[in-house]
N, C-alpha and C positions, 0 to 999 in steps of 0.2 A: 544675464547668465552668459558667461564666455561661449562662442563659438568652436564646436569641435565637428570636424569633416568627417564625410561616411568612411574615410579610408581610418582615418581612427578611430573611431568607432567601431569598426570591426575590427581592427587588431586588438583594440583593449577585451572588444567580446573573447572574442579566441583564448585570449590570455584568462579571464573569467573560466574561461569552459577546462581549458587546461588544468588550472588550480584546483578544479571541480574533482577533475577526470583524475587528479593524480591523490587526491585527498581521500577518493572513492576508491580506488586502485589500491592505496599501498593500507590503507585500515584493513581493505578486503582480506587481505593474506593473513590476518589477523586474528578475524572473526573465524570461532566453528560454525560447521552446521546447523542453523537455525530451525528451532520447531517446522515453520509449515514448509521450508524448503525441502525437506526428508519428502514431505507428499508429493509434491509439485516436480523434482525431478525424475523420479523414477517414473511420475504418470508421463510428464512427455514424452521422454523417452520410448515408453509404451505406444504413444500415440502414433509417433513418428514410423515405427517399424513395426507396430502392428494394426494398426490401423482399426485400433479397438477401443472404446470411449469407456470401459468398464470403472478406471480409478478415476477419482476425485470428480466426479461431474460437477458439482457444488463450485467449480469456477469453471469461465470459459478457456480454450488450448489457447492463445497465442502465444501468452509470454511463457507458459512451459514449452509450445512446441518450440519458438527462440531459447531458451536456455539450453533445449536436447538436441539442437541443429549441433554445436560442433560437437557432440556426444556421437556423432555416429561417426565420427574419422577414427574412433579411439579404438574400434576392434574390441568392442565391451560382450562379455555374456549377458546373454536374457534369459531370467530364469521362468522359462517358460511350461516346469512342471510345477513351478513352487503353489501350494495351496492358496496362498493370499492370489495368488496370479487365478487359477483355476477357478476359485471360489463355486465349488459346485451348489452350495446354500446360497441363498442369497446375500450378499457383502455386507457386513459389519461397517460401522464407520472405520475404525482403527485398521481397518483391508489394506487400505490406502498406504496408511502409515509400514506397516508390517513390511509392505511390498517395498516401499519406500529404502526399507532398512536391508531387506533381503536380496537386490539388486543392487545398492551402494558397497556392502558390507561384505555379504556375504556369497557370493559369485563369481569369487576369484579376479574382480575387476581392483582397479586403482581408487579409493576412495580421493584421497587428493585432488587425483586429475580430473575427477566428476566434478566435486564441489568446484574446481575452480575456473576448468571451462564452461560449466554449466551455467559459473556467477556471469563471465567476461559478457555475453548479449546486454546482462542487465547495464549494464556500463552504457553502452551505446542510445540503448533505451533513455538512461539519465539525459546523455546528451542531444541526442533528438528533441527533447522537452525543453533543455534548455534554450536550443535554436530558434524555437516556436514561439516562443515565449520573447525572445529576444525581437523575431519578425514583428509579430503581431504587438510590440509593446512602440516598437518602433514606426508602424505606420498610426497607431493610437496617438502618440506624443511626440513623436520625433528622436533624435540620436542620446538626449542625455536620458529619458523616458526610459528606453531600452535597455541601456546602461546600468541605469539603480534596478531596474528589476530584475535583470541576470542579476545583479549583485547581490540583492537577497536571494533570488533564487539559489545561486552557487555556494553560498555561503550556509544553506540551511542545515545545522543538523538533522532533521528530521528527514532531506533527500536526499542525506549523501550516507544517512544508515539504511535506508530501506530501497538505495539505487543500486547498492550491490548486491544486492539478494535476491533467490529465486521467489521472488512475490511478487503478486497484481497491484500492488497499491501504486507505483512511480507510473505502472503500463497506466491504470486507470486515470493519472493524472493527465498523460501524454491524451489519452482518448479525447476528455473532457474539454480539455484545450483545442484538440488538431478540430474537433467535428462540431463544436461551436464558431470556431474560428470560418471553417469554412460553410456553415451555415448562416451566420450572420451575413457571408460572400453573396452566396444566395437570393438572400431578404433584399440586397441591395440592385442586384441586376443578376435576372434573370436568364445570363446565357447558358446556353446547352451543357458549357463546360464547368461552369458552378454547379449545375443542376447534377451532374455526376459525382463531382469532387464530395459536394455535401453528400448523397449519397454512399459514396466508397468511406468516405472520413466516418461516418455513420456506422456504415457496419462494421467497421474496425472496430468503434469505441465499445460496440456490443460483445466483440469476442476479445474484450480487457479485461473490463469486469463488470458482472452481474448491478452491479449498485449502478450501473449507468443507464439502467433502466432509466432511472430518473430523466434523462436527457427527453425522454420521449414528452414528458408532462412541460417543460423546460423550452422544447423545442416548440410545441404544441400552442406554447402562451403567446412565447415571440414571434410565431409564424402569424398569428392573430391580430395581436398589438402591432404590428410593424407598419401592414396599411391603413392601419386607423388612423395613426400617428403624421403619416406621410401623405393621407389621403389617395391609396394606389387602393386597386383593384383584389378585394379580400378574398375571392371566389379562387382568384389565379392563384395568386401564395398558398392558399390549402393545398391545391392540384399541385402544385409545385413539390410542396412538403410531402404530401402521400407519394408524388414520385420518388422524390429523394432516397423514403423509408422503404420501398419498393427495391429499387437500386438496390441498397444496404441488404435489403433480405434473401433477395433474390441475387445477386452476382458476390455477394463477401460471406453472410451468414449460412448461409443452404450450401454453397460446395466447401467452406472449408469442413459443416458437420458433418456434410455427406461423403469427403472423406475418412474422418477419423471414426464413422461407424458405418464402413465399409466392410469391417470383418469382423463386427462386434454381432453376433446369431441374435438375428431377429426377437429370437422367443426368450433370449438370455436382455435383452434390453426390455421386452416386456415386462419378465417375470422383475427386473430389475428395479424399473420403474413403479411398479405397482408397492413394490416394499418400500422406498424411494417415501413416496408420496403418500405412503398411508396417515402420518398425523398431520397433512394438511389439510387445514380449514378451509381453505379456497377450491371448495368442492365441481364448480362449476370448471373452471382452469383444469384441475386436476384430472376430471372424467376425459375432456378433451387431449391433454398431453398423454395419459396409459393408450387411450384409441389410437392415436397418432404412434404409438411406439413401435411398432412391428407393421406396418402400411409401408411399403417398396418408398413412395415419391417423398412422404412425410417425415419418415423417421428422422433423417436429421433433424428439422424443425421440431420434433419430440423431443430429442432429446437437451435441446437447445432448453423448450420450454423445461423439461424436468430440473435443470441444473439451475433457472431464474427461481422458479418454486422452491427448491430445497435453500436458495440463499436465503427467500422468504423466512421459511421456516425458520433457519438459523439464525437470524434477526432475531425471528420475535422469540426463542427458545431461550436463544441467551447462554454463555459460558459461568460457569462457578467462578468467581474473581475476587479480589480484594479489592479493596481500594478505602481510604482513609481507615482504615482500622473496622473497616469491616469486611465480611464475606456473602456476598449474597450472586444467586445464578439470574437475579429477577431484572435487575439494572439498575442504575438510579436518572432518574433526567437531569439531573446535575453533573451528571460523570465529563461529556464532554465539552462545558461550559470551563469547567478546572483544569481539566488536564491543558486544553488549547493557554489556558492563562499559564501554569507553569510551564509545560513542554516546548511552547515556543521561545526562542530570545528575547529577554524583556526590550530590547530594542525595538523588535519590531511593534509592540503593542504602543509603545509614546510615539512613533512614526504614525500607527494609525489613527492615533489620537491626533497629530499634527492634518491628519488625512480631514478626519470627519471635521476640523472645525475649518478646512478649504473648501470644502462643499457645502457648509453649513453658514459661514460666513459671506454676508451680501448676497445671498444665492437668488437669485432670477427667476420665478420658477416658471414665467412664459415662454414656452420654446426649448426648455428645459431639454424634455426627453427627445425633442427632433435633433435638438444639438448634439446631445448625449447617450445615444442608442444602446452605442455596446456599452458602456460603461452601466447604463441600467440593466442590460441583458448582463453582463458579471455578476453583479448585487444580486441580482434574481435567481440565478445558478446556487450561487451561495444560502441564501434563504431557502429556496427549496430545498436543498441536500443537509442544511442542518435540520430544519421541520424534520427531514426522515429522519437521521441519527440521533434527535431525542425523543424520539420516540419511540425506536426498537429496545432490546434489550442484550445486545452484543456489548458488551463494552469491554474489549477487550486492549484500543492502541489510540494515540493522535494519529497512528498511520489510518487507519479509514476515514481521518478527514484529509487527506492529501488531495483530492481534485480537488481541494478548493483552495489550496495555497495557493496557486499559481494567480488567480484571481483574487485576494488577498493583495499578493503584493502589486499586480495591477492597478486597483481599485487605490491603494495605498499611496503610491505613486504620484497616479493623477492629481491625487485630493492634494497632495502637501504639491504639487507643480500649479495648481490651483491657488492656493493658500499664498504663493510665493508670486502674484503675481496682483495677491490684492492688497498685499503690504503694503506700505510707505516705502520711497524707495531709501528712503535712511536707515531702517529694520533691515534693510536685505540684505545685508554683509553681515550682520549679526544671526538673522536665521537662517541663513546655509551655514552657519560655524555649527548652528546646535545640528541642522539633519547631517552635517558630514559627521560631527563626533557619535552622531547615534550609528551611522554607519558603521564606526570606527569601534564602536562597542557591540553591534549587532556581529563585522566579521572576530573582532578577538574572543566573542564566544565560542564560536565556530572551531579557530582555530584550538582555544584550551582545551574543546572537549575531544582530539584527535590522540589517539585513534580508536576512541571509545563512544562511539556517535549514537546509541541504540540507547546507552542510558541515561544520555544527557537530560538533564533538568536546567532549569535557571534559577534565579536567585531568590524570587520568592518560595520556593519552594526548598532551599535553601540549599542551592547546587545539588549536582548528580550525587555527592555521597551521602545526601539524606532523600531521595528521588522513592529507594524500595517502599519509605514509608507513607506514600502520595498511594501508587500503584506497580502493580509489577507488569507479567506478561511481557507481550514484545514494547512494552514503554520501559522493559526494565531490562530484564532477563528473556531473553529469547534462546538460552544455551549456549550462547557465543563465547561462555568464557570456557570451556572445556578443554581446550587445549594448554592454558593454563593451570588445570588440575592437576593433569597428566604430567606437564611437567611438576609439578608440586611433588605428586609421591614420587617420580625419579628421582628428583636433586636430593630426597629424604628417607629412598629407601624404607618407604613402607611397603609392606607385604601383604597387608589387605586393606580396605579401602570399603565402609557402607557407604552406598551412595544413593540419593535421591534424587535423579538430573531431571530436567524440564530441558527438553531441545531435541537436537537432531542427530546427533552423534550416536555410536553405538560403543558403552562403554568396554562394554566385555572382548570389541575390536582391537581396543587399545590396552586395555586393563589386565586382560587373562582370566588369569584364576584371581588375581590381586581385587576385583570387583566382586562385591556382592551387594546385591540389590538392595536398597531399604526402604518399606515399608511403614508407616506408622501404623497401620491399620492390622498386620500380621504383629507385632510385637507388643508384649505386657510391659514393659519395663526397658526403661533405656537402656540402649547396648551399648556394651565397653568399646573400646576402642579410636582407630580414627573414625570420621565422619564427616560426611560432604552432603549438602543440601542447596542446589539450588534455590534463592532466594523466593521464587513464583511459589514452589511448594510448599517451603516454609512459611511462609503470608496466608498459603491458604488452608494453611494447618492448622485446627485448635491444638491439635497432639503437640505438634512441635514445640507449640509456645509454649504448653503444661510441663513436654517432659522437660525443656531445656530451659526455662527461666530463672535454671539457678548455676548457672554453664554461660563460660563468656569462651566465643569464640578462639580459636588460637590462630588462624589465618584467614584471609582471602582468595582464592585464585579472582582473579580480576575484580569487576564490581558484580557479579551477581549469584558466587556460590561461595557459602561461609563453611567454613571448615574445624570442625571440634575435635578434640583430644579427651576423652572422657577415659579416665583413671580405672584402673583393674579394680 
């Protein structure tokens, strides 16, 4: 394989990260308001300047408190009598949402400039991950190693739809990577200043996202296996590890919660949590986090706990969904075994096939895992985090498998740099032709699906314009395409408008009097007129399929809301 020098090497990264950054950037401008963004800003925001944990506990602050940092240069109103704000009963889930709409919309503030300095952290976020990923691929394999795997990375639909948005999935990637990366540091020499890193990297990945619980069972294996493996001293790595998590709790988890429920009323987080937590099963957990909720030194760590619990819950409770032509809130254990096979770029799956038969070909297995550490510590990550995902019953996106791409395309990497070095060397100009053209068809996915990257499908699935019929939600429809509604009925001068949105927008902002809400559940009989339905609602509708199966669309705004004309 030709020689290429760290000074290019990095300039090609850069150039990678660029392509990234501007593909993320200029689609952004594009996209509405997405469903859970409506929550996640206006909780930040809350968090930041009032220093009160009441919305969304069900994730942890970071990436809202980053999206609502430059939100306080803006001179914004807090609507701080509005009811969803006050919530004198104890909060509804939809609080969140309300609040969400009530502080974007309707407080006299700028909708625009919320949504779109609120999106600009996540951009940064995207490219921190990229870097990480570029490091750590590049001290694994060396400069061309680094290289293909920014290169998938940069190129993925799947992180360059969900790097611009006010969501944990990209943050949770970044965690998963930064505090593995520097825990393996760790396992390998114990000085003081690893012992910290992995720590601090740790309690980051905790206040990303709740699903990184898992690191802890993850970490727990590898701290174990590591001295077996190497023959080191297994007593001290524990001691080690429990420091680390110590560190993590104590210096990154406990002051940032103990900030943001600094002004949340003791008895209002009690009474909080107690409704919180009432249909969890994890009774023992449970008794311990309501104790912990109103205790001076504890309460953050309460509340901390309350918000891992309720993602519990919401796991195993599960969303009402489609998928293949059904409807069910229960889940299926096949849900993300399919979406991973359509939603990614068929590229990448013949790459990992090139992968598995590098590692599987001639393979060694004496010495194996001392050779190959982190690469089985990746594998392992990956296995455990899918064991949990089929097994809950959320099925709602490929984005809640996003910590494990980045590992993926590591894992991917190595196998086929593997693979390329057990060949014949008469095969090796012929097998870099096939992994560059797969390259080469991995990024022109990338780029065809621009600037519509949320619904992209691939070809088994039979491209993004037949994707609604796989599944909807944020694999489909996330409400992004709204601003192309709005222009719909201006350029056509209609004067009312049913509508049925799924997202984050507030129609009746844009709409006026021209919006009227619709219902299938309020109406006997098909309504005249126009009509817009978001494609998530329509999927999840029997109503819709009964009244409208004899009614062919008259438009699109984008790909995810169809628009009818039904005759006086």
């Amino acid at each position: 394989m030709l020689f290429i020098s760290n000074r290019a090497t990095n300039i090609l990264a850069l150039i990678l990260l660029v392509i990234m950054f501007s593909a993320a950037f200029l689609s952004m401008k594009e996209d509405s308001l997405t469903f859970d963004e409506l929550a996640h800003i206006g909780a930040g925001y809350s968090y930041l300047t009032q220093k009160d944990y009441r919305l969304n506990p069900e994730h942890p602050p970071l990436i809202k408190d980053l999206a609502a940092l430059p939100l306080l240069f803006l001179n914004l109103n807090f609507p701080s009598e509005n009811q969803n704000w006050v919530q004198k009963e104890n909060p509804q889930w939809w609080v969140q949402f309300n609040f969400g709409r009530d502080f974007i919309f309707r407080s006299g503030n700028n909708p625009q400039k919320i949504i779109f300095f609120a999106r600009l952290p996540m951009l940064f976020v995207l490219m921190l991950l990229g870097w990480m990923l570029f490091k750590w691929a590049k001290e694994l394999g060396g400069n061309w190693m680094s290289l293909a795997v920014l290169f998938l990375f940069s190129f993925s639909p799947t992180f360059i739809a969900m790097g611009r948005l006010v969501t944990t999935d990209v943050g949770a990637s970044l965690g998963a990577v930064l505090s593995t990366y520097f825990w393996l540091k760790l396992l390998k020499s114990q000085k003081k200043i690893n012992i910290v890193l992995a720590g601090l990297s740790f309690g980051i990945a905790m206040l990303l996202k709740f699903s990184l619980v898992l690191l802890i069972p993850f970490f727990a294996t590898i701290t174990v296996l590591y001295p077996i493996v190497f023959s080191k001293k297994l007593r001290r790595h524990l001691f080690l590890g429990i420091t680390a998590v110590l560190i993590g709790t104590i210096f990154v988890i406990w002051p940032v919660y103990s900030f943001h429920t600094a002004n949340y009323p003791p008895e209002k987080q009690l009474s909080d949590t107690k409704f919180h937590l009432a249909p969890n099963p994890l009774t023992p957990v449970k008794n311990l986090t309501v104790w912990m909720a109103d205790k001076p030194i504890l309460r953050p760590l309460g509340q901390y706990l309350k918000g891992a619990l309720m993602a519990v819950q919401r796991v195993g409770f599960g969303n009402t969904v489609y998928f293949l032509g059904n409807i069910s809130s229960s889940g299926w254990h096949y849900y993300f075994p399919i979406i991973y096979l359509l939603k990614i770029p068929l590229a990448l799956h013949f790459l990992s096939v090139l992968a598995i038969i590098g590692f599987l070909w001639k393979a060694k297995l004496k010495d194996w895992l001392k050779d190959n550490f982190d690469i089985f510590a990746l594998f392992l990550f990956i296995v455990i985090y899918w064991l949990v995902a089929l097994s809950g019953n959320l099925n709602i996106g490929i984005r809640h498998l996003l910590p494990t791409l980045p590992f993926v395309y590591m894992l991917a990497i190595f196998g086929i740099k593997k693979l390329y070095s057990k060949i014949s060397f008469s095969l090796k100009p012929a097998f870099l032709l096939l992994v560059v053209s797969l390259f080469g068809w991995y990024s022109f996915s990338s780029v065809k699906a621009f600037p519509d990257y949320i619904p992209y499908y691939n070809e088994l699935a039979g491209g993004t314009k037949n994707g609604y019929k796989i599944a909807v939600d944020s694999n489909y429809d996330w409400g992004q395409d709204f601003k192309k509604l709005v222009k719909f009925v201006e350029e056509n001068n209609i004067k009312e408008m049913r509508l049925d949105y799924f997202g984050g927008e507030d129609p009746e902002y844009y709409l006026g009097a021209k919006y009227k809400k619709l219902d299938p559940k309020d109406l006997e009989e098909t309504p005249k007129g126009w009509i817009a339905i978001s494609i998530t609602q329509f999927q999840n509708s029997s109503y819709y399929q009964s009244w409208l199966k004899n009614h062919d669309p008259v438009a699109k705004a984008g790909n995810s809301i169809i628009i009818y004309y039904i005759q006086e």
